[in-house]
C-alpha positions in Angstrom: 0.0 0.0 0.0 1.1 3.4 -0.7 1.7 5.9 1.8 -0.6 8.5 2.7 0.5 11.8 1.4 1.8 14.6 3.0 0.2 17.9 3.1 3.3 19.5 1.3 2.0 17.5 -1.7 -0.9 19.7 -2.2 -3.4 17.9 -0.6 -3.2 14.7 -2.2 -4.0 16.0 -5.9 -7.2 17.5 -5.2 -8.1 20.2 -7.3 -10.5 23.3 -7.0 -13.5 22.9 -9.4 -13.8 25.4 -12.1 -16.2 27.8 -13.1 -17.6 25.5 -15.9 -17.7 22.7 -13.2 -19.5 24.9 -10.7 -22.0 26.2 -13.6 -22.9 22.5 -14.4 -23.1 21.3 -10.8 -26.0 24.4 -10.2 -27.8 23.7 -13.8 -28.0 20.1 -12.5 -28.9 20.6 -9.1 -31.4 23.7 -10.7 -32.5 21.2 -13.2 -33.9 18.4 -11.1 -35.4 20.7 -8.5 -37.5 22.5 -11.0 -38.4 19.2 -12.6 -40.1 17.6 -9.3 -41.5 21.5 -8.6 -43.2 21.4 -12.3 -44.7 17.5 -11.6 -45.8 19.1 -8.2 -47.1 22.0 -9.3 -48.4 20.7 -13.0 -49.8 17.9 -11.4 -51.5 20.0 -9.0 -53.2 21.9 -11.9 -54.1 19.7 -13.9 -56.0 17.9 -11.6 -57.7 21.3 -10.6 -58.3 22.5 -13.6 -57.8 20.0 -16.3 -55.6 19.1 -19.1 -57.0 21.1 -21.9 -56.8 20.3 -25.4 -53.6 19.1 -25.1 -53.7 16.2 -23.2 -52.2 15.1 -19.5 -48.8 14.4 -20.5 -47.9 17.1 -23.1 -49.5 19.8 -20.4 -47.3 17.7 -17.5 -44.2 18.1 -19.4 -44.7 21.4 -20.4 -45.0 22.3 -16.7 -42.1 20.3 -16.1 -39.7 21.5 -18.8 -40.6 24.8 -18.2 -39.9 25.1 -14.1 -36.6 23.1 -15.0 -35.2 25.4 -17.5 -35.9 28.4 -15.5 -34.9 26.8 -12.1 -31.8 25.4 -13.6 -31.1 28.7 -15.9 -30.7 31.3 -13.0 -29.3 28.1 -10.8 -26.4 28.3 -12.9 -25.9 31.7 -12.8 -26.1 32.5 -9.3 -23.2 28.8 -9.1 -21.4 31.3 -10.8 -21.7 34.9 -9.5 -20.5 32.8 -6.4 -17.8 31.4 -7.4 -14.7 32.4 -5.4 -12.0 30.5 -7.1 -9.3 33.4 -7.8 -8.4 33.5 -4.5 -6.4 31.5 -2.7 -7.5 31.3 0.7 -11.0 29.8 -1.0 -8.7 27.2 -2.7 -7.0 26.5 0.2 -10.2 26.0 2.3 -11.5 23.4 -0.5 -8.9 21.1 -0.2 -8.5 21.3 3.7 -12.1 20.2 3.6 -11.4 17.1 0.9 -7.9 15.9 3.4 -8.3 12.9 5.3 -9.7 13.0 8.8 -7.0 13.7 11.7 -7.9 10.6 14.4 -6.0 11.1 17.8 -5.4 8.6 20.2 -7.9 9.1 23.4 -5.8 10.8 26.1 -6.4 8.7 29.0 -5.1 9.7 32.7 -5.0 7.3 35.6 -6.4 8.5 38.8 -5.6 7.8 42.3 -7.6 4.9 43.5 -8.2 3.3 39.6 -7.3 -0.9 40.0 -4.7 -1.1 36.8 
């Protein structure tokens, strides 16, 4: 087994994601939360209201497709308004948070009177 890196080898090879990575991950996440919101909510109307002349599943996904891409648009742009990645303490941060877990060994202290 190889040994466990040091943390003057940059953290093991992590890397900061990039602004395209950090666009994708909040048009993904933006994506799949207007999706359920526009079965939710078209569901919701449809059932109130009816489907109209263009059926249950063409009105469902038009709900659908239309919460998603809105959801997922400004997702992606607000992923990247905050996107911190030019400086270096952010960078820094990210791959102290990605390290391995520091375990300790339980400090234990005999007391007078404890059978060894």
């Amino acid at each position: 087994m190889p040994p466990m890196p040091s943390s003057s080898q940059g953290g093991g090879g992590m890397r900061v994601p990039s602004t395209f990575d950090k666009w994708k991950m909040g048009a993904m996440l933006g994506g799949s939360v207007g999706l359920i919101m526009g079965f939710i909510f078209g569901g919701f109307n449809i059932m109130r209201y009816g489907a109209g002349h263009n059926g249950v599943m063409r009105t469902l996904g038009q709900y659908m497709l239309g919460s998603g891409a809105t959801f997922g648009f400004f997702m992606s742009i607000g992923s990247v308004i905050r996107t911190e990645a030019s400086s270096p303490y952010s960078a820094a941060a990210f791959a102290r948070a990605r390290r391995q877990p520091i375990i300790l060994p339980r400090q234990y202290t005999r007391r007078p009177g404890d059978n060894p």
